[in-house]
C-alpha positions as CSV (number, residue, x, y, z in Angstrom):
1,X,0.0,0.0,0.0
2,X,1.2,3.2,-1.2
3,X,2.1,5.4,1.6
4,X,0.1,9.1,1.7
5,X,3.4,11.2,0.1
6,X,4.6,8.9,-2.2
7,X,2.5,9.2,-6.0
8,X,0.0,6.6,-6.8
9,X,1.7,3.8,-9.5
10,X,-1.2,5.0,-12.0
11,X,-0.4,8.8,-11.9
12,X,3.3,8.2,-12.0
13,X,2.8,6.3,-15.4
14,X,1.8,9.5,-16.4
15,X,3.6,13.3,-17.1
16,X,3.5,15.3,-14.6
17,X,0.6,18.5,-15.2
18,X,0.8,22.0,-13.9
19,X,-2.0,24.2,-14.0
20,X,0.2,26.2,-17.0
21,X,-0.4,23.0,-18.6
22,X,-4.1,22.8,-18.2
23,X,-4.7,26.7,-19.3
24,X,-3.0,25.9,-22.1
25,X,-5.2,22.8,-23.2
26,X,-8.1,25.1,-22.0
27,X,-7.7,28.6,-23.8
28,X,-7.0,26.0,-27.2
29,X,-11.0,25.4,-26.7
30,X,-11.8,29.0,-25.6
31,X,-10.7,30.7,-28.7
32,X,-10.0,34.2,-27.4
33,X,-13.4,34.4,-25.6
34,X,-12.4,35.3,-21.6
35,X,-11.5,32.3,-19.0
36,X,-14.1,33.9,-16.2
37,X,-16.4,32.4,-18.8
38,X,-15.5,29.6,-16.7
39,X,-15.9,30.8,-13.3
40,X,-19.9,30.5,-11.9
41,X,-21.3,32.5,-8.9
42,X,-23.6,31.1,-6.4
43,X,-26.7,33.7,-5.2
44,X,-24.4,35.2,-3.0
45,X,-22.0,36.1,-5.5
46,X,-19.2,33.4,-4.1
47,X,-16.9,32.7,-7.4
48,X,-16.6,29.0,-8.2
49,X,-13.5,29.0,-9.8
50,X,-13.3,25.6,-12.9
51,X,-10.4,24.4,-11.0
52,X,-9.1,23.9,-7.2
53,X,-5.4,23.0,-6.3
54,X,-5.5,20.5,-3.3
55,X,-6.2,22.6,-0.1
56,X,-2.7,22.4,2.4
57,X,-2.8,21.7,5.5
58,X,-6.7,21.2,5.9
59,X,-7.8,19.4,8.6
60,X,-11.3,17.1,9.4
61,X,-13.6,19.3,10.9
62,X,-15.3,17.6,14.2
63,X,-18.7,16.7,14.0
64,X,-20.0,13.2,14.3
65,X,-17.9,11.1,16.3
66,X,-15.7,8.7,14.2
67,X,-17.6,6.3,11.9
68,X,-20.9,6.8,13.8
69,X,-23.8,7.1,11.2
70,X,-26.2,9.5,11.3
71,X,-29.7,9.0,12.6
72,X,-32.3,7.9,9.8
73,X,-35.0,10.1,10.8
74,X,-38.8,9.8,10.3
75,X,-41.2,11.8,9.7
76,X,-44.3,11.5,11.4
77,X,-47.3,14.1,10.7
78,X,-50.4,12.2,9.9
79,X,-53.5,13.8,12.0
80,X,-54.8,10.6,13.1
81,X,-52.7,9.5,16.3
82,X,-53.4,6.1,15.8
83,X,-52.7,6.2,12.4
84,X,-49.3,8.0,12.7
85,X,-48.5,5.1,15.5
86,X,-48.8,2.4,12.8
87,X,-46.2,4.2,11.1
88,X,-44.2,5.3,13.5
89,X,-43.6,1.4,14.9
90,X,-43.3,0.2,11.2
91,X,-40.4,2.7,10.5
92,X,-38.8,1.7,13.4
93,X,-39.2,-1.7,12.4
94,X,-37.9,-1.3,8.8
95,X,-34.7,0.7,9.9
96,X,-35.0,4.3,11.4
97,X,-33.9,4.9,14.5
98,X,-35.9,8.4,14.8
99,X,-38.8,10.2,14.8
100,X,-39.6,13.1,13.6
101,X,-43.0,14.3,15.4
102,X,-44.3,17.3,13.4
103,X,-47.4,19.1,14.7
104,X,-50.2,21.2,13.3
105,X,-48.9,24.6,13.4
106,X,-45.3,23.9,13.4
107,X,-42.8,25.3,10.7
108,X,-42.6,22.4,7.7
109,X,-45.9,21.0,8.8
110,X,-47.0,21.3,5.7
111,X,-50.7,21.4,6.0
112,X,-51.0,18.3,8.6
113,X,-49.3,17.5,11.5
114,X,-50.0,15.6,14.8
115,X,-53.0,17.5,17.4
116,X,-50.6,18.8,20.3
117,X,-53.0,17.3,22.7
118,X,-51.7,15.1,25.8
119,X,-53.9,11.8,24.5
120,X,-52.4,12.1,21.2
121,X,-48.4,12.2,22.3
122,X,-49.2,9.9,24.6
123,X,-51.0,7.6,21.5
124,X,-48.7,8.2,18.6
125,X,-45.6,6.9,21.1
126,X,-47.6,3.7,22.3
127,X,-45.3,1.2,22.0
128,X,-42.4,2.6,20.9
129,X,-39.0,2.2,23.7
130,X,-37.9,5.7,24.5
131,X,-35.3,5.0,26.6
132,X,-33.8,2.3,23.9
133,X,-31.7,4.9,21.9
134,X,-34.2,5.9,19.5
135,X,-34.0,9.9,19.0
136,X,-37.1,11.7,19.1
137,X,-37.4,15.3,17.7
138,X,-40.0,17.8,18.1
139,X,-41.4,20.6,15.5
140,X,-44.0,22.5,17.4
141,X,-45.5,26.0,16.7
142,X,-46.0,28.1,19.0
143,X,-50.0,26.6,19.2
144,X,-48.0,23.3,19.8
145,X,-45.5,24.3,22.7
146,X,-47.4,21.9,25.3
147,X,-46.7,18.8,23.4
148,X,-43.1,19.2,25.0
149,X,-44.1,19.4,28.3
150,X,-47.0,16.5,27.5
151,X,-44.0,14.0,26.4
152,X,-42.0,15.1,29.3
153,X,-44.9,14.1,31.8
154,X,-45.5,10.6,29.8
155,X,-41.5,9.7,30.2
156,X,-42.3,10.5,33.8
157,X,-45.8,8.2,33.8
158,X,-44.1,5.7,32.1
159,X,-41.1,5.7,34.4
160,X,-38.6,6.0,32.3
161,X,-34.9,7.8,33.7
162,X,-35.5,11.1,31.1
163,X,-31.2,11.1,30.8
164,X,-31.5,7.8,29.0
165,X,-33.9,9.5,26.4
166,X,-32.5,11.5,23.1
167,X,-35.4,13.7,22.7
168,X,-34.8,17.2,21.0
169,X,-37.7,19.3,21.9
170,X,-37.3,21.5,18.8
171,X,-38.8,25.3,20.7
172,X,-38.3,28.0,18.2
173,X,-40.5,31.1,18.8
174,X,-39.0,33.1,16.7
175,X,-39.0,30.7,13.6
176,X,-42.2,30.8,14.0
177,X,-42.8,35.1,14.4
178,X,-40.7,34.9,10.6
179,X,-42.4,32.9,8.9
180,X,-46.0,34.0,10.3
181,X,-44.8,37.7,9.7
182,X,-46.6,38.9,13.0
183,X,-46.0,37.9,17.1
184,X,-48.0,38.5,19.7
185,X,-45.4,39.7,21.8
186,X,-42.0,41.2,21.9
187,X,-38.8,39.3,22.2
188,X,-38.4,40.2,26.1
189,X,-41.9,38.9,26.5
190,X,-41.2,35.9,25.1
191,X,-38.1,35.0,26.5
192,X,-38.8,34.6,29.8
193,X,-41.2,31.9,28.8
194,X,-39.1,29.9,26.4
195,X,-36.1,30.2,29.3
196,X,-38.8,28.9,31.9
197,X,-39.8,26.0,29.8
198,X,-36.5,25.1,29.4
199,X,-35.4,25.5,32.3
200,X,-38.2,23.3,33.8
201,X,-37.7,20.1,31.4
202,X,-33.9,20.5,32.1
203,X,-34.4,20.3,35.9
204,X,-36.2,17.2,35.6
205,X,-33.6,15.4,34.2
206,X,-33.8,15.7,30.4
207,X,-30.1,16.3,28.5
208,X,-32.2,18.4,25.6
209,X,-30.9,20.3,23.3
210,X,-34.4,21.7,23.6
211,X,-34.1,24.8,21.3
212,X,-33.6,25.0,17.4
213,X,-32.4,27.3,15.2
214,X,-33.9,26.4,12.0
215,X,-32.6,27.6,8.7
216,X,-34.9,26.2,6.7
217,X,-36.9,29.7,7.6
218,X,-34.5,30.9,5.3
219,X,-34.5,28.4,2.9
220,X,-37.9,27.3,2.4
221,X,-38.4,31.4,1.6
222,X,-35.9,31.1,-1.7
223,X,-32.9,32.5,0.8
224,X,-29.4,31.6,-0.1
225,X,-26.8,29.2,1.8
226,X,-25.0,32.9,3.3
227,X,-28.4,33.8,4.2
228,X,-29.4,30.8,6.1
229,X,-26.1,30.6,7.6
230,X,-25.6,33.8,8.9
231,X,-29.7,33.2,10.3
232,X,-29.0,30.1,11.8
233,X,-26.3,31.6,13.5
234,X,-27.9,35.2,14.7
235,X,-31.0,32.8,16.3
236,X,-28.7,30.5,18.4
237,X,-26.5,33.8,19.2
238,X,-30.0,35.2,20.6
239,X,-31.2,31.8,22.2
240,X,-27.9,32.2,24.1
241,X,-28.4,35.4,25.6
242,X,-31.6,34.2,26.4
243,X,-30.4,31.5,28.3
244,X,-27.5,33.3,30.1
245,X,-30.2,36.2,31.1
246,X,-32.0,33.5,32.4
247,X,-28.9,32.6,34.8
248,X,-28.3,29.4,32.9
249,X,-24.4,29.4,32.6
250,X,-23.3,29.4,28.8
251,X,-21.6,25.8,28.9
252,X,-25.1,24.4,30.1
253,X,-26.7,26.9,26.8
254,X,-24.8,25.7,24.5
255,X,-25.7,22.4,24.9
256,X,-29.1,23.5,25.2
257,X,-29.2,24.3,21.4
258,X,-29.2,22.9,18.2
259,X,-29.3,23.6,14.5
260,X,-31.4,22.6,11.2
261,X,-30.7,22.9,8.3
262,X,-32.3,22.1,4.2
263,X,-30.3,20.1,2.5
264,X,-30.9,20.1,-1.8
265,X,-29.8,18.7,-5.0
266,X,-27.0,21.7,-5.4
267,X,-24.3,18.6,-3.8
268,X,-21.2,21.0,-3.2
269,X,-23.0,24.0,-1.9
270,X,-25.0,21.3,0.7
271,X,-21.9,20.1,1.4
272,X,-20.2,22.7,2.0
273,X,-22.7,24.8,4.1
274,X,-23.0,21.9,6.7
275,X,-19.1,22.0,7.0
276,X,-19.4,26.0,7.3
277,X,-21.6,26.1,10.4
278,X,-19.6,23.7,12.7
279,X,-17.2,26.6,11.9
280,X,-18.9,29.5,12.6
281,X,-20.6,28.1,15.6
282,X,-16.7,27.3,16.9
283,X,-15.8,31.2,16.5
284,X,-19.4,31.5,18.7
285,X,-18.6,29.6,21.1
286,X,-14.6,30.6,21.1
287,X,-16.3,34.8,21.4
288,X,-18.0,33.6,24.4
289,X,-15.0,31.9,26.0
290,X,-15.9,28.4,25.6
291,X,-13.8,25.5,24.5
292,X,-15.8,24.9,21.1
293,X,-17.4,21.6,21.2
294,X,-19.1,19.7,18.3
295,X,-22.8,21.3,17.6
296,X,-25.7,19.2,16.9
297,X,-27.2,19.7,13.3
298,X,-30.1,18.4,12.1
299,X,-30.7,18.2,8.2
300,X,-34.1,18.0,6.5
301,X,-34.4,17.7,2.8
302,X,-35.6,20.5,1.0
303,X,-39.1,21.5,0.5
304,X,-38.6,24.2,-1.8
305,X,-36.8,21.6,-4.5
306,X,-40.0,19.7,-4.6
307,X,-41.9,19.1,-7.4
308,X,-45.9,17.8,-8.2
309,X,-45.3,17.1,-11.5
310,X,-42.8,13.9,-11.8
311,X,-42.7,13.2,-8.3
312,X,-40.3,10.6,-8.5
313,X,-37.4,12.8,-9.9
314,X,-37.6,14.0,-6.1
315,X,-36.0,10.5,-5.1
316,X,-33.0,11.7,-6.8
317,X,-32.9,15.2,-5.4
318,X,-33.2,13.4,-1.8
319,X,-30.5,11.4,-2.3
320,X,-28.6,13.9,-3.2
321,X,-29.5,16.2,-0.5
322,X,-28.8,13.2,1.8
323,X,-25.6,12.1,0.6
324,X,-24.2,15.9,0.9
325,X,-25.8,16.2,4.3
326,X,-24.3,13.4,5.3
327,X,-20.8,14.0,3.9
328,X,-20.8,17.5,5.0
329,X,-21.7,16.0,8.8
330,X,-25.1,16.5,9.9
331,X,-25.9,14.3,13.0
332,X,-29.5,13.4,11.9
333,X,-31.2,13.1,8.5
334,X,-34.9,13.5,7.9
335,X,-35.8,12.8,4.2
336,X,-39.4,14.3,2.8
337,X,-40.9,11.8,0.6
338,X,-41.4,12.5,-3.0
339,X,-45.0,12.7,-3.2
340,X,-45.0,15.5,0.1
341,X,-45.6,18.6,-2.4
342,X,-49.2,16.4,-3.4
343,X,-50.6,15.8,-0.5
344,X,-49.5,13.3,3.0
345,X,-47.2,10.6,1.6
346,X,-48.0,7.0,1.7
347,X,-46.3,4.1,3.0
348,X,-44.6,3.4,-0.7
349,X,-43.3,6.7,-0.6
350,X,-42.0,7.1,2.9
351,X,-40.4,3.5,2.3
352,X,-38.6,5.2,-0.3
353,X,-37.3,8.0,1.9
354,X,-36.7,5.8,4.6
355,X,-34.4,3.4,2.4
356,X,-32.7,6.6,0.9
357,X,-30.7,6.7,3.9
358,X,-30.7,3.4,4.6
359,X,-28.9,2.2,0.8
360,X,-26.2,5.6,1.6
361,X,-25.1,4.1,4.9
362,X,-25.2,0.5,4.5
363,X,-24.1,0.0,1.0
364,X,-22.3,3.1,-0.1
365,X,-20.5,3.2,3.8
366,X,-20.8,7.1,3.6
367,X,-20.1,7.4,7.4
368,X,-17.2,5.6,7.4
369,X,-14.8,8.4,6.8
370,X,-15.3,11.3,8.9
371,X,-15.8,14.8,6.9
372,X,-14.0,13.2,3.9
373,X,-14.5,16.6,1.9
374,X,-11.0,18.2,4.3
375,X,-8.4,18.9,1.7
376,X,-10.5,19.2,-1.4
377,X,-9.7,22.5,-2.8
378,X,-13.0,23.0,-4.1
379,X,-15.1,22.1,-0.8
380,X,-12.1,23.8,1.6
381,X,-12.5,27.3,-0.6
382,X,-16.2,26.7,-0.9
383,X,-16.5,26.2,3.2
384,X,-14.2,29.4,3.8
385,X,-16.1,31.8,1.5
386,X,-19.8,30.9,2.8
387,X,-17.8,31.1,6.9
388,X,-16.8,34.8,5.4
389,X,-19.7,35.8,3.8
390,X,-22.1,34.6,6.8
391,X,-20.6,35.8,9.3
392,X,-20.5,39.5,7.9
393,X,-24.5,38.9,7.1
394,X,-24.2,37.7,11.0
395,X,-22.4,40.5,12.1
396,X,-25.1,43.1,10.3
397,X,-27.9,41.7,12.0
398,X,-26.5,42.0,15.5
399,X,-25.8,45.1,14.5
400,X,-29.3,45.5,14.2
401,X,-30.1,44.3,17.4
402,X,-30.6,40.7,17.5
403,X,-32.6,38.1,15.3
404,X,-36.1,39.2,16.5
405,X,-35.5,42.8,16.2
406,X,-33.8,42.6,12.7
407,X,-37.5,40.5,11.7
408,X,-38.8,43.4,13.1
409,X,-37.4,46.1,11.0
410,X,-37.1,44.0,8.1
411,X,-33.2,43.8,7.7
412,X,-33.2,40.3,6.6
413,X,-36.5,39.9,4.7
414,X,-35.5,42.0,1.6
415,X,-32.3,40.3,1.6
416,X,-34.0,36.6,1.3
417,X,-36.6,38.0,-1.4
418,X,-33.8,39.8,-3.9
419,X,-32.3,36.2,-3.8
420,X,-36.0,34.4,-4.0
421,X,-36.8,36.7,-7.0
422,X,-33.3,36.3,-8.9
423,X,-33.7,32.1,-8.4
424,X,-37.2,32.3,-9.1
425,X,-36.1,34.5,-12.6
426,X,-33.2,31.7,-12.8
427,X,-36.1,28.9,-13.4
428,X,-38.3,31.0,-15.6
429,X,-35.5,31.1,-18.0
430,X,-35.1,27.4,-17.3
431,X,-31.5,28.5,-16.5
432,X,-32.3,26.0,-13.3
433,X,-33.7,23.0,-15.0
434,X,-36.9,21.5,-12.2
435,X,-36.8,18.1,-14.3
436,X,-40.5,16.9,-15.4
437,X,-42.0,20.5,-14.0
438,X,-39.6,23.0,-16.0
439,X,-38.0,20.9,-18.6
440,X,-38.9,17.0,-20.2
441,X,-42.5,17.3,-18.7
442,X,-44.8,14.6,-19.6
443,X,-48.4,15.7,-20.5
444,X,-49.9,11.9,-19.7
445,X,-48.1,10.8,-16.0
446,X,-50.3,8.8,-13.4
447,X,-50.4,11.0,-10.4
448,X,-48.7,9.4,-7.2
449,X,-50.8,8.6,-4.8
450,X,-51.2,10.1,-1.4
451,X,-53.1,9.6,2.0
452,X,-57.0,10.6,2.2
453,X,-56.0,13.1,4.9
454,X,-57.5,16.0,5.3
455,X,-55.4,19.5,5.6
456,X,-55.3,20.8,9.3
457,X,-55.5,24.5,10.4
458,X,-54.7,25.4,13.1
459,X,-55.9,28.1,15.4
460,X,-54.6,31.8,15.9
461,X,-52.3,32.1,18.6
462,X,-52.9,35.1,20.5
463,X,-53.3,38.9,19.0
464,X,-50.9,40.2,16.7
465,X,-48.7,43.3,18.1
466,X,-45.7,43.2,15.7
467,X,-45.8,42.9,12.2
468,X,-43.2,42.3,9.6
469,X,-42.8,41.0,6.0
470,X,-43.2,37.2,6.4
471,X,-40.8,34.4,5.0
472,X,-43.3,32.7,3.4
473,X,-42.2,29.2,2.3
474,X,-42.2,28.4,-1.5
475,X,-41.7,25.7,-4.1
476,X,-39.8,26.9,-7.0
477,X,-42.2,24.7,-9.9
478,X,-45.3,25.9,-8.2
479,X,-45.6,28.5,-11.1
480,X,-45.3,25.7,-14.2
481,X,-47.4,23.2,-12.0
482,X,-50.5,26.4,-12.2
483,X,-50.3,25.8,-15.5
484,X,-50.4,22.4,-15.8
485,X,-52.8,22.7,-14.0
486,X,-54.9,24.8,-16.0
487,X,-55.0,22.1,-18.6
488,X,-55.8,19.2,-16.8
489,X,-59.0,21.0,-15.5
490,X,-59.7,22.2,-19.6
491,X,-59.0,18.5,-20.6
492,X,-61.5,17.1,-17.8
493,X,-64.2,19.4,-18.9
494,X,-63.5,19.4,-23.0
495,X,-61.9,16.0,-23.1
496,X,-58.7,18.0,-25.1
497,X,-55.9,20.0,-24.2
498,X,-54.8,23.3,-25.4
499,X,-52.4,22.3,-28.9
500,X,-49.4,23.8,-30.6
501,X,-49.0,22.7,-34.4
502,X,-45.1,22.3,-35.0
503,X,-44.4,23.1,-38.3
504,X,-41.4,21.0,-39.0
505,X,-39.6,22.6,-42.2
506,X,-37.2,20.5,-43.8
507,X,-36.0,16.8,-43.1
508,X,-35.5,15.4,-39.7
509,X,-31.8,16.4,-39.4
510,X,-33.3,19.9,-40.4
511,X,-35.9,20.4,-37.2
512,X,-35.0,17.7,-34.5
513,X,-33.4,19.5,-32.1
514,X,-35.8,22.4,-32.7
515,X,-39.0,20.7,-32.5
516,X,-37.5,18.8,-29.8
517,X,-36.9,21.8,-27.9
518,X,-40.4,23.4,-29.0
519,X,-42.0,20.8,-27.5
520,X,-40.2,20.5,-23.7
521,X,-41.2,24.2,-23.7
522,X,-44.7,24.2,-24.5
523,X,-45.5,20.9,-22.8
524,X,-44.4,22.2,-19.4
525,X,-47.0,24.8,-19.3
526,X,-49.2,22.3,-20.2
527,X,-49.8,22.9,-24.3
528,X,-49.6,19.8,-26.3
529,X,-47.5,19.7,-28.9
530,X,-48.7,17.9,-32.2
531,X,-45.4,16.9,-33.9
532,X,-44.8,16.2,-37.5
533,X,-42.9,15.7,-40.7
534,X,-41.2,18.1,-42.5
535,X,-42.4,20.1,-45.0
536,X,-41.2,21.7,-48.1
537,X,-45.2,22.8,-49.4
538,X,-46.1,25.9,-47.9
539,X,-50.1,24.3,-48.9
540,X,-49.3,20.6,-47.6
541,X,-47.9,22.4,-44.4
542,X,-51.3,24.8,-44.3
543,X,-53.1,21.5,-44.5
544,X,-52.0,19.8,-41.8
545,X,-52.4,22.7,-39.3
546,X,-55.7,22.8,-40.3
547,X,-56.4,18.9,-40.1
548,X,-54.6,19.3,-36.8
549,X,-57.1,21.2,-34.8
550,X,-54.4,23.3,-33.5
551,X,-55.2,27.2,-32.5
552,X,-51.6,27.9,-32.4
553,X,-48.4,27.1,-34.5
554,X,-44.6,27.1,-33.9
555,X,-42.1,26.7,-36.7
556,X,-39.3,24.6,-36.4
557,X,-36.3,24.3,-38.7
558,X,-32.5,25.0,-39.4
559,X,-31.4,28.8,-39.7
560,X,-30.7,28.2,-43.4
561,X,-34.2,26.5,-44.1
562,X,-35.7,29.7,-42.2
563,X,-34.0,32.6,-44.7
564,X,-35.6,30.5,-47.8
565,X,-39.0,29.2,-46.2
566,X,-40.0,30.5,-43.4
567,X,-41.6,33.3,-43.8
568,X,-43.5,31.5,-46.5
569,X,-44.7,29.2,-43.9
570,X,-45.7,31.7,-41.4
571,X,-47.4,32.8,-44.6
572,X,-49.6,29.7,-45.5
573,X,-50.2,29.1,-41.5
574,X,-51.8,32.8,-41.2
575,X,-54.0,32.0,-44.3
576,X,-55.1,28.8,-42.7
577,X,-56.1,30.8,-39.1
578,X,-53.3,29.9,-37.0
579,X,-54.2,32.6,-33.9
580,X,-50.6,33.0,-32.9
581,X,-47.1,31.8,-34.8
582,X,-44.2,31.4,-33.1
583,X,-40.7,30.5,-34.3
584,X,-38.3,28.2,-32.7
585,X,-34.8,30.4,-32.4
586,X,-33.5,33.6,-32.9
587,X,-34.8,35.3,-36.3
588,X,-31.2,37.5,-36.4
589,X,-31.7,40.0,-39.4
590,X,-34.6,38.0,-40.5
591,X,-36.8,39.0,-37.3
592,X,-38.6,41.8,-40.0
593,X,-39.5,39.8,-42.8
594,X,-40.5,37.1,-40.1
595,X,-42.4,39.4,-38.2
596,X,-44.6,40.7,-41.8
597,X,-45.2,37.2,-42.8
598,X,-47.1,36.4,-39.8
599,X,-45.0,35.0,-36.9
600,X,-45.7,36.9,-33.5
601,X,-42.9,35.4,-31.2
602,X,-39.6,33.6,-31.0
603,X,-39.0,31.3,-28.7
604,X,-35.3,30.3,-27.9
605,X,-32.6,29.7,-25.1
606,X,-32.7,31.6,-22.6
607,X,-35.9,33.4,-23.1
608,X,-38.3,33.7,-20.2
609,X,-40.3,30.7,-20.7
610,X,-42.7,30.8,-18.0
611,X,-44.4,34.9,-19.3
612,X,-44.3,32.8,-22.5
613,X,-46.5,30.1,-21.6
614,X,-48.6,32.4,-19.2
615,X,-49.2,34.6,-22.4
616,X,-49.9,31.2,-24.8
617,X,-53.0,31.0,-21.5
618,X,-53.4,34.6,-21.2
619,X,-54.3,33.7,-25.0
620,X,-56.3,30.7,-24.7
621,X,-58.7,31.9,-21.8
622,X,-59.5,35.0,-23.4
623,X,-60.2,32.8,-27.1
């Protein structure tokens, strides 16, 4: 075996490469255009640079202890607490060793979620050993805060020692103030409450951590990785104060807190966030005076990557989201299943995100190697520039005053909805590809299926006395799902969908990649697309549109069939009542002749593809 300095026998077979040599090889391809070309930026305007050198002297950050997996989390959320204890026990059967209880009310609930009543904690846990090393993890909203202090009082019922339970009781009043918008009372109202609570299950004998600070506030609203690090970060910081105000001394706090973060399909920038907050939490804990010790972080795949349409692509984003997650260190993993953006999963679908995690640790061994990303140059320069960039964002809302007074005078909400609006832009343009929502949909997939369970609404809690702009949660394909949408509920009345003739020009070779192209884009606001073969008779072409029953036309071709046909094409399609005639690329000096002949709008590349398709309705309902 090779020792760690010496070249492997492979590479030495080979000449040695310098980076000179590679820019070499690399402005041969460029041909004069610029190498940032190259370089990408994330939302936050961190440079990715093509290329990395190996990072010197990096070392494994601490965060799991060595080889220990993570915890295969569960989510539990159906209504019915009988119900969500057949789950619960079959999950635990079938390899998690967690559960996540959600609750109506509670950030992520999604619509459903567990009633926060004593009977139904005491129900949806029957049966399942709570002092037997299984983790149990609480999202409650602030209409939910009792159901901690009801699964307290059954541990004690039960007799169980509460220090042999791993129970995270998941309190996070002021996640629950941003994304609502509105609290019923200031911060130094609250705080004396949350510190009490705390301070009550800690003195019976519970280990906690018992508050969260829970990015995926940030997240869920469009925010960026910066944006949900230097959050995280500014509501421990103020869960801290909170604590030591309350006499609790900060060694005790510290462990009295824990993190969540999303985890999505972007692999590196996952990664690499996970890897940044063990680092910034350090500094936290080295400005206070403490030793740094590792801090607990909590990963839940995200919802905003979610899509309706071709659920199943959201296995793939899961597992990527997991395996990131779990390379970049988070102690717990809870996967959404891939039907959750359709209603409350079924067992099929939450067998699927159980045995996500299940197939990474078992099969692929991911937590064998601890933080196996230390010394990548990529993931080290990566991990730096988020630690940098967040903790400035950090800095500026303490400067502020705090978490809940930065809410207050909306310092980080504009922040989170320039970066929203510029990703949501991003997947208009189809710039970020939602797979079977914004690109390769298909007009005729079987729904999953989901749970009859109907949606729970909680009650108000209390009177509002603050209001600020909310971080509303999103998903970024809700806006092509509308419109797919739109035609399903046409088709079920009118038996037809909305069609788009595509006048191919040419031979195969000539229109392929056009049509093909004309097609994704139309389909995914639900138009359907009538292909055919080429053309070269303006009349044979008019023909067909009208055989088609098509309102609307797009013509398809090569650049050099457009100069000598199209417009002759647009032509016969005009004569033959095409509504609307589009043209599949960019018409270049040809746009006026085009434009005379009878085609409206080009579609290519780049363009903003969901105003198109919302004009192609705007067009339809109006006809």
């Amino acid at each position: 075996m090779p020792s760690a300095t010496k070249e492997l026998r492979l590479a030495a077979d080979f000449a040695p490469a310098s980076y000179d040599d590679w820019r070499k090889l690399v402005d041969g391809v460029l041909k004069g255009a610029p190498f940032e070309k190259l370089i990408s930026k994330t939302y936050d305007g961190v440079k990715i640079q093509p290329i990395y050198p190996r990072a010197q002297g990096a070392a494994p950050i601490a965060g799991r202890a060595a080889a220990a997996p993570w915890q295969i989390m569960q989510r539990i959320d159906h209504p019915d607490a009988k119900q969500a204890n057949a789950q619960a026990l079959h999950d635990l059967e079938n390899g998690a060793n967690g559960l996540t209880l959600v609750f109506a009310g509670a950030n992520g609930a999604r619509g459903f979620g567990l009633p926060a009543t004593e009977e139904a904690v005491a129900k949806v846990l029957e049966g399942v050993f709570l002092d037997a090393g299984i983790a149990i993890e609480l999202q409650v909203g602030p209409q939910a805060r009792m159901a901690a202090i009801y699964l307290a009082e059954l541990i004690k019922q039960r007799g169980i020692d509460p220090g042999k339970c791993e129970i995270r009781f998941g309190l996070d009043p002021i996640g629950a103030c941003a994304v609502w918008g509105s609290s019923a009372y200031n911060w130094w109202e609250i705080a004396p409450a949350f510190t009490d609570a705390i301070k009550k299950v800690a003195a019976a004998g519970f280990k906690g951590p018992f508050a969260v600070a829970d990015g995926r506030v940030i997240h869920d609203a469009g925010g960026s990785e910066v944006q949900e690090l230097a959050y995280v970060l500014a509501i421990g910081v103020a869960y801290l104060r909170a604590l030591e105000d309350a006499n609790v001394p900060l060694d005790d706090a510290r462990g009295m807190i824990y993190a969540r973060l999303s985890a999505d399909a972007d692999q590196f920038l996952t990664l690499a966030k996970f890897r940044a907050l063990r680092l910034l939490w350090a500094r936290v804990e080295e400005s206070c005076g403490l030793t740094p010790k590792p801090l607990f972080i909590a990963a839940e795949t995200a919802w905003r990557m979610l899509t309706q349409r071709d659920p199943y692509v959201n296995m793939l984003r899961a597992t990527v989201a997991t395996f990131s997650a779990g390379l970049g260190g988070a102690n717990s993993i809870s996967v959404l299943p891939h039907s959750s953006a359709l209603g409350l999963p079924d067992a099929f679908a939450r067998r699927a995100a159980r045995n996500t995690q299940l197939v990474l640790l078992e099969e692929s061994n991911l937590a064998k190697v601890s933080d196996p990303a230390a010394g990548s140059g990529g993931i080290e320069a990566l991990t730096q520039e988020l630690c940098a960039a967040a903790w400035a964002q950090f800095q500026e809302i303490e400067a502020a005053g705090g978490a809940f007074q930065a809410l207050g005078n909306n310092v980080i909400q504009p922040k989170v909805a320039a970066t929203r609006a510029a990703r949501q832009a991003a997947i208009a343009k189809r710039r970020e590809v939602l797979t079977g929502a914004s690109e390769f949909p298909n007009l005729h997939e079987t729904r999953a299926t989901v749970l009859k369970a109907k949606p729970v609404e909680p009650g108000p809690y209390g009177k509002e006395k603050i209001k600020f702009n909310a971080l509303e949660p999103i998903r970024l394909a809700a806006p092509f799902e509308k419109l797919r949408d739109k035609s399903d509920h046409l088709l079920a009345r009118k038996g037809a969908r909305p069609k788009v003739f595509l006048a191919n020009l040419g031979t195969a070779a000539d229109f392929t990649a056009r049509a093909a192209f004309a097609k994704s884009l139309f389909e995914t606001g639900g138009i359907e697309a009538i292909d055919t073969e080429g053309f070269a008779d303006p009349a044979a072409l008019a023909a067909a549109f009208t055989g088609s029953g098509a309102a609307l036309a797009c013509l398809c071709s090569s650049d050099k069939l457009y100069a000598d046909h199209a417009a002759a094409a647009a032509a016969a399609l005009k004569a033959a009542g095409a509504r609307h005639i589009y043209l599949a690329g960019r018409p270049g000096e040809l746009e006026a002749g085009l434009r005379e002949a009878g085609v409206q709008e080009f579609i290519f590349a780049g363009g903003d593809a969901l105003a198109l398709l919302t004009d192609v309705w705007q067009r339809i309902d109006a006809a």
